[in-house]
C-alpha positions as semicolon CSV with decimal commas, in nm:
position;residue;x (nm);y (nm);z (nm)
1;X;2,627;-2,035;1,989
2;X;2,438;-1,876;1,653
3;X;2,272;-1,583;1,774
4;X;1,939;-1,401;1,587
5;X;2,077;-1,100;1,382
6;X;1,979;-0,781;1,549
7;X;1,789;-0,461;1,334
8;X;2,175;-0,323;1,246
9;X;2,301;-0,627;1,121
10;X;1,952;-0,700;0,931
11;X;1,924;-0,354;0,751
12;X;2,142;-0,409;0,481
13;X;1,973;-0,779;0,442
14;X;1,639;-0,607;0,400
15;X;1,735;-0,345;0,133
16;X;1,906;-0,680;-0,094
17;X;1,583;-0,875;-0,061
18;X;1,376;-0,564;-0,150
19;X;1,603;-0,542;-0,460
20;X;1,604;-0,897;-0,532
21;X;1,251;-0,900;-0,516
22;X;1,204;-0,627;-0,742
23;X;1,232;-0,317;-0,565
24;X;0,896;-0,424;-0,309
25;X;0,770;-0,698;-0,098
26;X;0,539;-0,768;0,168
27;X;0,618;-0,784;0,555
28;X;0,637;-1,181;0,442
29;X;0,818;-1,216;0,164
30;X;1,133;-0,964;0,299
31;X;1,098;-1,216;0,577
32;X;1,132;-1,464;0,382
33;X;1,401;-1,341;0,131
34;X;1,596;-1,234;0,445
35;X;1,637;-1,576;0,601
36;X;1,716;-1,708;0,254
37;X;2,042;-1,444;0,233
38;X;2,212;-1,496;0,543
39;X;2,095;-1,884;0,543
40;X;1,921;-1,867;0,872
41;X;1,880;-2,251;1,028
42;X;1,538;-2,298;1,203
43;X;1,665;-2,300;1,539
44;X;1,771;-1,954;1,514
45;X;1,428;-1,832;1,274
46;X;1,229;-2,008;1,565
47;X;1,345;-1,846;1,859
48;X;1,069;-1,645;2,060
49;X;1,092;-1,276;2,177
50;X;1,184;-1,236;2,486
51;X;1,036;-1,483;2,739
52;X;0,814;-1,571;2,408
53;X;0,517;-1,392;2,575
54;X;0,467;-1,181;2,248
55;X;0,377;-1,465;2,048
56;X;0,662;-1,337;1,819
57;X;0,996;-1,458;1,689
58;X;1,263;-1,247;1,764
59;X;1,370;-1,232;1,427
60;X;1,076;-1,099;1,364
61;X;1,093;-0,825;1,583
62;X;1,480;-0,772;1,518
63;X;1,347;-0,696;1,128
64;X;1,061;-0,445;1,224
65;X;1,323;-0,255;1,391
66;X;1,514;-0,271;1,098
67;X;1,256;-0,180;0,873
68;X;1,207;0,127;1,071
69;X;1,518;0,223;1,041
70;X;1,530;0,228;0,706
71;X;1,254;0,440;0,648
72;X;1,375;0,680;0,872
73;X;1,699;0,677;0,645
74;X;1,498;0,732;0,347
75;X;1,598;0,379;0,188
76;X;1,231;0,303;0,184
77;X;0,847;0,345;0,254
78;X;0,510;0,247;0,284
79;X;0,218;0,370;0,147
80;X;0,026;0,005;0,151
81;X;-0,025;-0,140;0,502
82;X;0,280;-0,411;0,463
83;X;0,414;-0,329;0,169
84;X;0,730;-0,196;0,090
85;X;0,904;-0,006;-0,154
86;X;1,254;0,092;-0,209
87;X;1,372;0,394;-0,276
88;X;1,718;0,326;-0,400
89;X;1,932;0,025;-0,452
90;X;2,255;0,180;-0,488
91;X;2,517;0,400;-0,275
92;X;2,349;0,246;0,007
93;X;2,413;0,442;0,336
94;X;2,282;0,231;0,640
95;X;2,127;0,466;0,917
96;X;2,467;0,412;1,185
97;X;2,416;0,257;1,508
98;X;2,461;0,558;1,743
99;X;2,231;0,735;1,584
100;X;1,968;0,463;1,557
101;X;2,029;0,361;1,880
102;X;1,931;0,762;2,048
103;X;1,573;0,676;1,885
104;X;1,506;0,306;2,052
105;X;1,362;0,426;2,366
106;X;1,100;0,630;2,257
107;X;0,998;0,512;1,921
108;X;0,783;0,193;1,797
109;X;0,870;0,045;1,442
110;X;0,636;0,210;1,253
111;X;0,486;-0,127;1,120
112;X;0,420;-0,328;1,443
113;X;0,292;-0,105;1,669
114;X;0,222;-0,119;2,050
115;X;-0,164;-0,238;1,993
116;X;-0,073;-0,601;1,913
117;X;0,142;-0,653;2,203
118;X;-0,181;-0,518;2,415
119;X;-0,415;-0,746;2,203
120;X;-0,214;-1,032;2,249
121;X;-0,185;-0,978;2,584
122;X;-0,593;-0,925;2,575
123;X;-0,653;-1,259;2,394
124;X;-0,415;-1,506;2,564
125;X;-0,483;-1,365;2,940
126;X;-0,812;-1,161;2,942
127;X;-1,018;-1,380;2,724
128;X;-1,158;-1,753;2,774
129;X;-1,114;-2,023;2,604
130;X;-1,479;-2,011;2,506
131;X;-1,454;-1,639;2,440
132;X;-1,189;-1,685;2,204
133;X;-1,353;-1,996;2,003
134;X;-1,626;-1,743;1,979
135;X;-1,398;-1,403;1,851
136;X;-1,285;-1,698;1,617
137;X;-1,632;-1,795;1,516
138;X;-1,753;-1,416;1,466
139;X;-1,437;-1,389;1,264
140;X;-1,516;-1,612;1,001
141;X;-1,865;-1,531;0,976
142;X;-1,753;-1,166;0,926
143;X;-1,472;-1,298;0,663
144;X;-1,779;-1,508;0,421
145;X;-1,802;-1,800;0,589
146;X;-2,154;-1,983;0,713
147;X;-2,301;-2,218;0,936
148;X;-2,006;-2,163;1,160
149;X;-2,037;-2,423;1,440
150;X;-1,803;-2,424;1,752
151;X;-1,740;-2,791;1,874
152;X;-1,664;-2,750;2,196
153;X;-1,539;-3,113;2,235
154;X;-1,244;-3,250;2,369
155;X;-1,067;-3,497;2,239
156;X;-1,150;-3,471;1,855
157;X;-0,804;-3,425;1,754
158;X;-0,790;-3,042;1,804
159;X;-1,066;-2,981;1,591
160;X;-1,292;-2,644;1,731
161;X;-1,504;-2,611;1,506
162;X;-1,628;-2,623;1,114
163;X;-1,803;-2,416;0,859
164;X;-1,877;-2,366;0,484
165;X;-1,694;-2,149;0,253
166;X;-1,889;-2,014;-0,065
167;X;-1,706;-1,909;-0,379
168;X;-1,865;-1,651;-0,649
169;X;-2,217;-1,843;-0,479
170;X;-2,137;-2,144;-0,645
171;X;-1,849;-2,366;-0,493
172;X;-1,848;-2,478;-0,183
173;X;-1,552;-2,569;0,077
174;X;-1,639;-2,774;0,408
175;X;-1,376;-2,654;0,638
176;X;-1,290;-2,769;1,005
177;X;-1,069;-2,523;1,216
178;X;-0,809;-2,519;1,537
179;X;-0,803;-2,227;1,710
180;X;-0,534;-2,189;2,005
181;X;-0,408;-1,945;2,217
182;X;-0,082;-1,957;2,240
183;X;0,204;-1,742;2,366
184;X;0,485;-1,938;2,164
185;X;0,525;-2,148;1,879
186;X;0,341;-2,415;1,774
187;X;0,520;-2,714;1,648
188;X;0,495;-2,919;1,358
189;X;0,363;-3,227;1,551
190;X;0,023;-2,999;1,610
191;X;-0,014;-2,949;1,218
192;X;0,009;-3,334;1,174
193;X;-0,220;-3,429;1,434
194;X;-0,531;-3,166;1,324
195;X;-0,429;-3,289;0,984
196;X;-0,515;-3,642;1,073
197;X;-0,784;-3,523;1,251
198;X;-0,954;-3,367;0,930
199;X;-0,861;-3,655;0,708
200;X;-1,205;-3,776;0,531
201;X;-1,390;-3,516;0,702
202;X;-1,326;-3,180;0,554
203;X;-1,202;-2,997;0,247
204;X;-1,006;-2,766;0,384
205;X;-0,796;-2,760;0,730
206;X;-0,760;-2,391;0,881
207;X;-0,536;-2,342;1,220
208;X;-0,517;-1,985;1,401
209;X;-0,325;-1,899;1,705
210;X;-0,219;-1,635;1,870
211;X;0,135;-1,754;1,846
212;X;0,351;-1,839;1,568
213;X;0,422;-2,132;1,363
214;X;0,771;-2,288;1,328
215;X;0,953;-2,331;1,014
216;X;0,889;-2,736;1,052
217;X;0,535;-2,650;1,135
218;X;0,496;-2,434;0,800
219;X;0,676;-2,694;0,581
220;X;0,468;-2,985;0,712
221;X;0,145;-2,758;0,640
222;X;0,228;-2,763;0,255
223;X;0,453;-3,080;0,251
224;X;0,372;-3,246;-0,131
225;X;0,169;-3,521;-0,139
226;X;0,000;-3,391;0,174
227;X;-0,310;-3,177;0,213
228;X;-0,262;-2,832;0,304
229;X;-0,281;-2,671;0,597
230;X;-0,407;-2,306;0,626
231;X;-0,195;-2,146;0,844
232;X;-0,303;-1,818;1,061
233;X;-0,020;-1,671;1,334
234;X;-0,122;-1,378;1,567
235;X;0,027;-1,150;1,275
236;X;-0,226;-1,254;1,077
237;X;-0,476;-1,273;1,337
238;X;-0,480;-0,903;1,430
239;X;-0,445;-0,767;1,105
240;X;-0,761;-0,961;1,038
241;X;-0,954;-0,839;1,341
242;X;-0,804;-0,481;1,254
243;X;-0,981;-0,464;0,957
244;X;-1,308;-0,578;1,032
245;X;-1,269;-0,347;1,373
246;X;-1,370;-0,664;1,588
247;X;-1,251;-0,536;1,996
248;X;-1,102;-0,273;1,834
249;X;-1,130;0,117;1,817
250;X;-0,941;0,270;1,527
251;X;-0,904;0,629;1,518
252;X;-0,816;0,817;1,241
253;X;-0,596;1,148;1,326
254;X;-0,689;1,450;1,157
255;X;-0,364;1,645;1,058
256;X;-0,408;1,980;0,987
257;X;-0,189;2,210;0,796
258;X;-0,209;2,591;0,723
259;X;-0,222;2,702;0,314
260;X;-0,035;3,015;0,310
261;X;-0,130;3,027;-0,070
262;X;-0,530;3,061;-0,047
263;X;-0,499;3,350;0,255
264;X;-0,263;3,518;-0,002
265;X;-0,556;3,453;-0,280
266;X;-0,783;3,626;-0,079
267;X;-0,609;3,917;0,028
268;X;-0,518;4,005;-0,370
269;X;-0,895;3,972;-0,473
C-alpha cells in the first residue's frame, strides 16, 4: 500500500521544486510542484492527518516538517510570511535523519505553528454553527465586501449566505457563499452541488471550510467550461483571520540585543 512521503523523504523534493520554480515559491506552489515530482495519485495527496481532526492533509504536514528542516540546514528561508527562498541549488546536503529527528519533540515547523491547530480546534468545537456563519460574515465585510446577508436556510443547496463585491468603486460582483466546518475533506460532489445551487443566481461562487478540499474537489472548482469555484481551506481561513486579528491576539516579541560599539563610542568621547 502507497504510503504519504514523510519530511526526510520530502526534503530533497522541496529544494528541486524551489529550483524548478526559480529559486522561490509560495507554501502552494512547492506543494504543488512537489506532488508533480514524485507523481503523487490523489488518494495518497488526500489523506488526512492523523484521525483528520486537524483539518489537514498529511502531506501537508509531512512538508512543513520538511520545510523546517531545511531552514534549519541553511538550504533556505523566509523573510515573507509563505514565501520561500533558496539559498543554494547545488552540493545539496540534506539535514540527516538522526539529527533531525533529536529536534521533533520540542520544536514546531516554523511555518505552521501551534495556533491553528488551537483555532481549528476553537472553530469546529467551541463555536456554533451560527457563530461561525457570523465570523464568516464579519470576515468578508472586513475583506471589502457589502450587504453581507447570512441565509440561514436549509435546504438551498448549501448556500449561507450572499454579498456584493466592489472593484476600484465601479464593478460589481454578486456573490453567494458556503461556509462549513469541517474537520476533513470536502469532496468534489459538495463543489458541484453549491455550484448548481448558484447557477443563474450569482456571479461568483465562494466556499470556506475549516477543512480541506480534495484534489477532485479543486479540479471540479475550475473544470473548463464550468464556472469557477472560489475555493477557501482552513489554511487559508486562518491566515485570513490572522491578518485582520479577528479572535486573535498577536504579539509582537521585542528582541533585544546589546551594541558593544556605541558603549565603546561613549567611553572614547
Amino acid at each position: 500500500m502507497a504510503k504519504v512521503p514523510n519530511r526526510y523523504e520530502l526534503q530533497d523534493p522541496v529544494l528541486k521544486a524551489l529550483n524548478q520554480l526559480g529559486g522561490s515559491g509560495t507554501n502552494e506552489e512547492i506543494y504543488e510542484k512537489v506532488i508533480e515530482i514524485l507523481k503523487l495519485p490523489s488518494e495518497i495527496v488526500d489523506l488526512p492527518h492523523g484521525k483528520g481532526e486537524a483539518g489537514r492533509t498529511a502531506l501537508d504536514y509531512e512538508m512543513a516538517w520538511a520545510r523546517t528542516y531545511l531552514k534549519n540546514a541553511g538550504k533556505i528561508t523566509t523573510q515573507t510570511r509563505g514565501v520561500w527562498t533558496l539559498l543554494t541549488n547545488s552540493d545539496i546536503e540534506i539535514l540527516p535523519k538522526k539529527e533531525a529527528a533529536k529536534k521533533q519533540s520540542n520544536e514546531v515547523p516554523v511555518d505552521e505553528e501551534a495556533w491553528k491547530d488551537d483555532l481549528h480546534r476553537v472553530l469546529t468545537k467551541v463555536l456554533t454553527p451560527l457563530g461561525f456563519e457570523r465570523l464568516i460574515q464579519r470576515m468578508l465585510r472586513e475583506s471589502g465586501f457589502v450587504q453581507v446577508e447570512v441565509t440561514g436556510k436549509s435546504g438551498d443547496g448549501g448556500i449561507d449566505g450572499r454579498g456584493i463585491v466592489r472593484l476600484n468603486g465601479f464593478l460589481t460582483f454578486n456573490v453567494f457563499f458556503q461556509c462549513k466546518r469541517y474537520a476533513g475533506a470536502v469532496g468534489v460532489d459538495k463543489i458541484r452541488d453549491f455550484r448548481g445551487a448558484t447557477e443563474g443566481r450569482a456571479d461568483k461562487g465562494l466556499f470556506i471550510t475549516t477543512g480541506y478540499f480534495t484534489r477532485e474537489a479543486e479540479k471540479e472548482a475550475t473544470r473548463d467550461g464550468a464556472r469557477p469555484i472560489e475555493l477557501v481551506d482552513g489554511e487559508h481561513l486562518a491566515e485570513k483571520l490572522r491578518e485582520l486579528r479577528l479572535g486573535l491576539k498577536v504579539e509582537n516579541i521585542e528582541r533585544i540585543s546589546v551594541d558593544e560599539e556605541w558603549f565603546k563610542a561613549i567611553s572614547e568621547t
